[in-house]
C-alpha positions in Angstrom: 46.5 85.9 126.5 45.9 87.2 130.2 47.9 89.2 132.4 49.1 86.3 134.3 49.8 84.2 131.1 51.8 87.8 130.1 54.1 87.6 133.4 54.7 83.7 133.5 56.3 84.2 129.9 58.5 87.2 130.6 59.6 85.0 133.7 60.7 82.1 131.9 62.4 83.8 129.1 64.6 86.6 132.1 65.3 83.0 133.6 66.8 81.7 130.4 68.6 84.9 129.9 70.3 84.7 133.1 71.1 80.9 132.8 72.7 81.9 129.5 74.8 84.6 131.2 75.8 82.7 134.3 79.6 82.2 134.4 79.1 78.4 135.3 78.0 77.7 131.5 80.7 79.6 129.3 82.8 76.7 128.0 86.2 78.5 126.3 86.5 79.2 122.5 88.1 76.3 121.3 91.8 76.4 120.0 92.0 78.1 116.3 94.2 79.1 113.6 94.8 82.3 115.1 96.2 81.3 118.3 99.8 81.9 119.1 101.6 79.3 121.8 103.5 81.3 124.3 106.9 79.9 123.1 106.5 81.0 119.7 109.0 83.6 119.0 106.7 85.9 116.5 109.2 88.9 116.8 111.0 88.1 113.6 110.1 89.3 110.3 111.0 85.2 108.8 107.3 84.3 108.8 106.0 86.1 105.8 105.4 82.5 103.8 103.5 81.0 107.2 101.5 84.2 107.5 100.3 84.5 104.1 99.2 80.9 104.0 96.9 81.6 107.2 95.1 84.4 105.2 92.9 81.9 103.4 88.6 83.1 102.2 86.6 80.7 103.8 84.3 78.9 101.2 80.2 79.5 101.8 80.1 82.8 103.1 77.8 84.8 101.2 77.6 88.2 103.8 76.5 91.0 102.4 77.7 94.7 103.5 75.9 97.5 102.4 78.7 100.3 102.5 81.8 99.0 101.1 84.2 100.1 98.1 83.7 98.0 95.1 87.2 96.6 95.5 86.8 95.1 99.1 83.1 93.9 97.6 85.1 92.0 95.0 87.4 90.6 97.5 84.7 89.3 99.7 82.8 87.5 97.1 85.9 86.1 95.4 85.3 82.3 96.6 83.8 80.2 94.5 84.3 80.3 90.8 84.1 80.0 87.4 86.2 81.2 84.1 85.1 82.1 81.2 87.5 82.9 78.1 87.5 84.7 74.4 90.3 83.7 72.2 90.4 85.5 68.7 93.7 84.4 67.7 96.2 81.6 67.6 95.4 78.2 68.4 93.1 76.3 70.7 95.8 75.1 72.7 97.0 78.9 73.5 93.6 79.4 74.4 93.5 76.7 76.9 96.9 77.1 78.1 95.4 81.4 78.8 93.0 79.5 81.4 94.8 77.5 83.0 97.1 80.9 83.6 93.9 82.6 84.9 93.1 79.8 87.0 96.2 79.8 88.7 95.7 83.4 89.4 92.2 82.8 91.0 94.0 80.1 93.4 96.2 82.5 94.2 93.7 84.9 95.4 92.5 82.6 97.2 89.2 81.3 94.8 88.3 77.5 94.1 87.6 77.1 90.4 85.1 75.4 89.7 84.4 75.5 85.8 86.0 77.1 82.6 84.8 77.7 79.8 85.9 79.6 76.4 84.6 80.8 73.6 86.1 81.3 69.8 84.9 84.6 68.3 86.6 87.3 65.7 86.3 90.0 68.1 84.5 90.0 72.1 81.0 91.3 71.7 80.9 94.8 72.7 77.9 94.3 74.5 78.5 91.5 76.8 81.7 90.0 75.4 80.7 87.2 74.8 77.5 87.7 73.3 73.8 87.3 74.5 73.0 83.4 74.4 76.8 82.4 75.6 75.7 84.9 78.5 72.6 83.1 79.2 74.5 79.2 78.9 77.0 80.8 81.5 74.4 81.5 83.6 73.0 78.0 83.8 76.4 76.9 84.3 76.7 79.2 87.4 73.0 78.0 89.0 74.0 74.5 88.2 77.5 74.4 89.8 76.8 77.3 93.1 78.9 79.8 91.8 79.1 83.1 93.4 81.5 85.3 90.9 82.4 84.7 87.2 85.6 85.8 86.2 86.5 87.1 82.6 89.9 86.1 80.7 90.4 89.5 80.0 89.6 93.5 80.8 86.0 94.0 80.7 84.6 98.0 79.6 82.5 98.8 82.6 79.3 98.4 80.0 80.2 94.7 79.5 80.6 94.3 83.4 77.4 95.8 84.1 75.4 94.1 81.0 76.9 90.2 82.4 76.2 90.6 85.8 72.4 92.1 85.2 72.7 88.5 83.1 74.3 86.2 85.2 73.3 87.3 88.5 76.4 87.1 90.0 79.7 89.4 90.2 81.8 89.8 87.3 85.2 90.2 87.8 88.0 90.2 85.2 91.7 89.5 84.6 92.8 93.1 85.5 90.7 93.2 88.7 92.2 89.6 89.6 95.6 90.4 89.3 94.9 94.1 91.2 93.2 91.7 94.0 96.3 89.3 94.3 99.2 92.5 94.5 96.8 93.7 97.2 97.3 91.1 99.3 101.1 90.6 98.6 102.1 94.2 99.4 103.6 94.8 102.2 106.3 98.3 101.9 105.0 101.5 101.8 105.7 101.7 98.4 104.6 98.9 97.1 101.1 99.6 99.3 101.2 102.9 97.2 101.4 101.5 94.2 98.9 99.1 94.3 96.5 101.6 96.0 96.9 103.8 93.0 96.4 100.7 90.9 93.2 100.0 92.4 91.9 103.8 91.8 92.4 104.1 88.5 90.9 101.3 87.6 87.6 101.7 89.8 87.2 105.5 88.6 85.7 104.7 85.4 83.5 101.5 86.9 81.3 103.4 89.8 77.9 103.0 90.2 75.5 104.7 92.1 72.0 103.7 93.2 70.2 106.1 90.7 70.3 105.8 87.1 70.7 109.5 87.1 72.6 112.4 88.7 71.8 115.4 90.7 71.8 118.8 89.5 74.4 121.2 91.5 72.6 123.7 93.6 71.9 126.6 91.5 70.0 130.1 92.3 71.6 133.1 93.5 74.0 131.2 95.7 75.8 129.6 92.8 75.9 133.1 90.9 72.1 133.0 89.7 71.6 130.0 86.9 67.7 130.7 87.5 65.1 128.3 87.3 65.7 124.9 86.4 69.1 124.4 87.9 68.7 124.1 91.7 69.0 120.6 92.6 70.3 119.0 96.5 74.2 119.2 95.2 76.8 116.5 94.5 75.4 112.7 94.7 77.3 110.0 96.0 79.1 108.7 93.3 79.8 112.3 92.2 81.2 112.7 95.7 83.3 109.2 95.2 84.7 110.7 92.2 85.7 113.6 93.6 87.9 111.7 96.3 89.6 109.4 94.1 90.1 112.0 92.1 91.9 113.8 95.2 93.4 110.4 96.5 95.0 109.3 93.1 96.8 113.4 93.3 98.0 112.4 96.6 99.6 108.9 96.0 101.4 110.2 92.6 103.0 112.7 94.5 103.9 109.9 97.6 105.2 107.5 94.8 107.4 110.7 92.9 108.9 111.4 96.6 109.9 107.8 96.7 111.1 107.5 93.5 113.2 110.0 93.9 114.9 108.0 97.1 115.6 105.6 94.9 116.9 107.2 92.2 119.4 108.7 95.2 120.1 105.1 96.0 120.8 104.1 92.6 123.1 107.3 91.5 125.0 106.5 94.8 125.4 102.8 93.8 126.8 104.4 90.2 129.3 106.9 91.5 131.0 104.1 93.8 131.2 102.5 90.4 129.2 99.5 91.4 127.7 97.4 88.4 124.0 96.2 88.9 122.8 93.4 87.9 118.4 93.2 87.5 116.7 89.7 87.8 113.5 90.1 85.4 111.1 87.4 84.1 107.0 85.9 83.9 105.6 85.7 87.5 106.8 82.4 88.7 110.1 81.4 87.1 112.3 81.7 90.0 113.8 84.5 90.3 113.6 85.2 94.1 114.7 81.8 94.5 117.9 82.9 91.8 118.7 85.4 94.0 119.3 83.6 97.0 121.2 80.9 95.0 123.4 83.5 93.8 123.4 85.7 97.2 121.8 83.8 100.1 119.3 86.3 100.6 117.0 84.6 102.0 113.9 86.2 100.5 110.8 84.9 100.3 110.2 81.9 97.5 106.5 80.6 97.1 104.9 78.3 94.5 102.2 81.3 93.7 102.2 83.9 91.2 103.6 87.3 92.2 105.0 86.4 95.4 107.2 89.3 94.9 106.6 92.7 94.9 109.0 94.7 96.2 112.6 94.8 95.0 115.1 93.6 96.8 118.8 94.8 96.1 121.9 92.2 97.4 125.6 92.3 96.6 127.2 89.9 95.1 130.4 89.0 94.4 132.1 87.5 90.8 134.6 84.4 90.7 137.2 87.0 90.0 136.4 89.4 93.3 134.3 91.8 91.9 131.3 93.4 93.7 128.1 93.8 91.9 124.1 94.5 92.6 121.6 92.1 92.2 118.0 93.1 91.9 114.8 90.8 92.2 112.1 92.6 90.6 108.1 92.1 90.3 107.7 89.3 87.6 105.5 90.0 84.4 102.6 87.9 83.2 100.6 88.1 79.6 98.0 91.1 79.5 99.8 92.6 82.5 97.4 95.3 83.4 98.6 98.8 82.4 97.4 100.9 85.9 99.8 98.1 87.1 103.0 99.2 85.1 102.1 102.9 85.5 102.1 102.7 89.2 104.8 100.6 89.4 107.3 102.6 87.2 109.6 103.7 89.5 110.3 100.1 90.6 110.8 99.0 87.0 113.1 101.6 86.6 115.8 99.2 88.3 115.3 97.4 85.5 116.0 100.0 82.8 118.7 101.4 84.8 120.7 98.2 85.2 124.2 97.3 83.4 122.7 94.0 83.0 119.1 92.1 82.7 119.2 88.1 84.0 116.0 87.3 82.2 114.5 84.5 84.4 112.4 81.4 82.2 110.7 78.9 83.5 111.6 75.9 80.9 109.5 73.8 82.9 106.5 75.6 81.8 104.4 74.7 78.1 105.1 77.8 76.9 108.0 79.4 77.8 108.9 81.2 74.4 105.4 82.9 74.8 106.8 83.9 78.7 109.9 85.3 76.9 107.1 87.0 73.8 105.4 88.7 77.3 108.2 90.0 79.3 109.7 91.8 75.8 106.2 93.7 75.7 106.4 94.9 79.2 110.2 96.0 78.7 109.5 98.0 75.8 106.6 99.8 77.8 109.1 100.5 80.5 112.0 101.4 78.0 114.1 98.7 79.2 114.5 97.2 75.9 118.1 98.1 75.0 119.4 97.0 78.2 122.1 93.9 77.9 120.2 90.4 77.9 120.7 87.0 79.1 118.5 84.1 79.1 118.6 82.1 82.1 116.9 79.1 81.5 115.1 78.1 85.3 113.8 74.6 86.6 115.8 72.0 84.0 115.8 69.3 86.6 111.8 69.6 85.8 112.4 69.3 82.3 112.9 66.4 79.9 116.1 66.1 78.1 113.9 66.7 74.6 112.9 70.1 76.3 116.2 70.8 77.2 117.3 70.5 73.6 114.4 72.4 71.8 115.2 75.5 74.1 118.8 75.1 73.0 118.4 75.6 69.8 115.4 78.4 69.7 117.6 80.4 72.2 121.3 80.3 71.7 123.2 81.9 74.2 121.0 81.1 77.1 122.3 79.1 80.0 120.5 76.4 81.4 120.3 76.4 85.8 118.2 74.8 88.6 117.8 77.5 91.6 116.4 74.4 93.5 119.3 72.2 93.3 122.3 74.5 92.3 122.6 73.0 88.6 124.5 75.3 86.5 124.8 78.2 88.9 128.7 78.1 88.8 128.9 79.0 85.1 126.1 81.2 85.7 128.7 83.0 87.9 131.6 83.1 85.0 129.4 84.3 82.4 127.8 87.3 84.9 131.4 88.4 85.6 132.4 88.5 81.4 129.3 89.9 80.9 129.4 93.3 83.6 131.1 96.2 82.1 134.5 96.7 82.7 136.4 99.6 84.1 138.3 101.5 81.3 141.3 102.5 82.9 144.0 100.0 83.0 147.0 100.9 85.8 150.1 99.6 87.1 151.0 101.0 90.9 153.2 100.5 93.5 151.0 100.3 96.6 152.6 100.9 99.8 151.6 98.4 102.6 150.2 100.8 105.1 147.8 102.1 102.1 146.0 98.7 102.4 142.4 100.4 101.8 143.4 101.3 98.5 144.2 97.8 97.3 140.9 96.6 99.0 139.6 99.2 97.0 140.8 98.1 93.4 139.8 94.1 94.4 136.5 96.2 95.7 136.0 98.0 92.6 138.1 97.2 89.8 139.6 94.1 87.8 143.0 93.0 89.6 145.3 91.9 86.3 147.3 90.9 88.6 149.4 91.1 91.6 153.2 90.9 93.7 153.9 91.5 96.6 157.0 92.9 97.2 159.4 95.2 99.5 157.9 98.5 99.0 154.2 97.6 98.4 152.0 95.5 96.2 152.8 95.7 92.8 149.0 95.5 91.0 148.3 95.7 87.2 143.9 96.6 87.2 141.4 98.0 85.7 139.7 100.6 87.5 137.3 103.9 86.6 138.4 107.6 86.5 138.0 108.0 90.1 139.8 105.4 91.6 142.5 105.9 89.1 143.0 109.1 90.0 143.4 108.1 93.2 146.4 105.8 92.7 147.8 108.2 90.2 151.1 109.1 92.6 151.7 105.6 93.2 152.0 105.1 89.4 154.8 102.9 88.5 157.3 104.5 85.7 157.3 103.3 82.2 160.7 102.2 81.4 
């Protein structure tokens, strides 16, 4: 090409370049998503349901990064997807009815299932779970449908991860690392961040991988006190350095979390010495709890159709038929196989659970299983020492259920009491048998109240159980139960025994 071939190009293309940069041409984005109309009010904090349903992965986006954690990785490629499951007990139908559980949690994060498949075996192969020539089927399963992660019905060892996706070509992902991705996105206090964060680090500190199938030597010689020949190396390599710092990060958040437990252990011994009973809401992920506790309170916390929509407790008052105040908690809800970083980190938020006078254990009847809900929730009780804590089964959604349903529950769980949070079925009685069921003060008194002591009678309808009441001449007359405290209290206004 000659010179003046040379210049005509370079003039065509610095004439395209400034056509392409000339104001005349730049047309405005078009309106998204993400745009806000000025007479939107977005000061509130009311919008957390809107908001979370604008956070949605876009299918088809296959962008690699080249330094990001192995979390953030995960969430990236967690789009399009396909299950795979190893049952070695009980019956196929519990097998089936564990997928369709794990692909509700994938939609929740966000995924679109697009196979499932499972597999019956004594135990999951230790090498790949679920063995060699399953591994390679699953891979044509994932070439013929576009897949771009595979996720496991249960925890995988960090060999099995590694071994399937050398296999299948595609990231692994399993139940534990799921359920981690979906309280990620839910968070949204400082503790409950926290919690999650220290979560997340415990379970990637076992499952790093660095570029090199081997590690570095530490820097030796006389620097490093004189290990000689044969020990001088560059120093720490990068997953030894990632180690280090999760190692240093997990120190830090266990002390942030202990700090804030202790806050709300504060908050809960204050709650006891005003001699307020609390009442906790517990149950499987999905049952209706938050949606109990605004039926029972008008909270007004959020309520979503999606698996752990709640993650950090929220604490109401409430009131029983007969004037009583009491707590109500709504707590995190439990699912099968609920990872175990998950109910370390989250102890101190359990602990309303264990610390409560009373446990409304939340079902959803509507669901195929709910006995095996019930069978789940015990487990994570126990681990949380919550077990001896007074029960009763609240039986959620009947107006979803068939009157055969209805029945069978009856009878496998006598006691329980059957409500709809949606329409209000049942909550009335729900009410009575709360207010028999909260403990009651042990001190029964009869006092003469004068009128201008007002705030001790609000005190004892507050705080105690009003027998009952007279108003007369020199006071109200009130026959109650109330604790030490408050008894002392109205000692001096104590009527006489004749």
């Amino acid at each position: 090409m000659t010179t003046a071939q040379n210049r005509a190009v370079l003039a065509d293309a610095q004439d395209r370049a400034d056509r392409a940069a000339s104001p005349a041409d730049v047309r405005p984005a078009p309106a998204g998503q993400w745009d806000t109309p000025d007479d939107v009010d977005g000061t509130t904090g009311s919008y957390d349901l809107e908001a979370r349903g604008a956070l949605r992965r876009v299918a088809g986006l296959s962008t690699e990064l080249a330094d990001v954690s192995e979390v953030e990785y995960r969430q990236l490629r967690l789009e399009r997807v396909v299950l795979v499951g190893v049952w070695t007990e009980g019956t196929q139908a519990d097998a089936d009815r564990s997928l369709a559980e794990l692909a509700a949690l994938a939609e929740t994060a966000g995924s679109e299932v697009l196979e499932a498949v499972s597999q019956r075996r004594d135990k999951p192969d230790a090498g790949t779970y679920v063995g060699s020539g399953k591994a390679a089927e699953i891979r044509d399963i994932v070439a013929a449908t576009g897949a771009d992660t595979v996720i496991a019905d249960g925890e995988l060892t960090p060999g099995q991860l590694n071994a399937l996706e050398k296999i299948l070509k595609v990231k692994v992902v399993d139940r534990t690392a799921l359920i981690l991705d979906i309280f990620a996105q839910h968070a949204t206090s400082r503790e409950g961040k926290a919690q999650v964060e220290l979560a997340q680090m415990q379970y990637m500190l076992p499952r790093l991988r660095g570029w090199g199938e081997s590690l570095s030597r530490q820097a030796g010689g006389r620097v490093a006190g004189g290990g000689g020949i044969g020990t001088r190396g560059p120093g720490e390599t990068k997953i030894e350095t990632d180690r280090r710092r999760i190692r240093a990060r997990v120190s830090k958040l266990r002390r942030e979390i202990a700090g804030m437990a202790t806050a709300r252990a504060t908050q809960r011994s204050a709650r006891g010495r005003n001699a307020v009973p609390s009442v906790a809401i517990a149950g499987y992920t999905n049952a209706g709890k938050s949606s109990l506790l605004n039926r029972l309170t008008g909270a007004g916390v959020l309520v979503e159709d999606a698996l752990f929509a709640t993650l950090d407790p929220t604490v109401r008052r409430a009131q029983s038929p007969d004037g009583r105040e009491y707590t109500l908690t709504d707590t995190v809800g439990f699912v099968r196989h609920l990872p175990h970083q998950l109910v370390d980190a989250f102890r101190s938020t359990l602990e309303e659970v264990a610390g409560a006078d009373l446990l409304l254990h939340v079902v959803d009847g509507s669901d195929p299983d709910p006995l095996g809900q019930i069978d789940a929730v015990h487990v994570v009780l126990r681990e949380i020492d919550a077990a001896a804590v007074p029960e009763l089964v609240v039986v959620n959604k009947v107006d979803a259920m068939t009157e055969d349903d209805v029945l069978t529950l009856r009878q496998a769980l006598p006691g329980a009491v059957s409500v709809s949070a949606r329409t209000g079925e049942g909550i009335e009685k729900l009410r009575e048998i709360v207010s028999a069921r909260l403990p009651h003060p042990d001190v029964e008194v009869e006092v003469l109240v004068p009128y201008d002591r007002g705030d001790l009678v609000a005190r004892v309808h507050r705080d105690g159980e009003v027998l009952s009441e007279l108003h007369e001449a020199a006071g109200t007359r009130l026959t109650a139960r109330v604790d030490g405290g408050l008894a002392a209290a109205l000692e001096r206004f104590a009527v006489p025994v004749a």
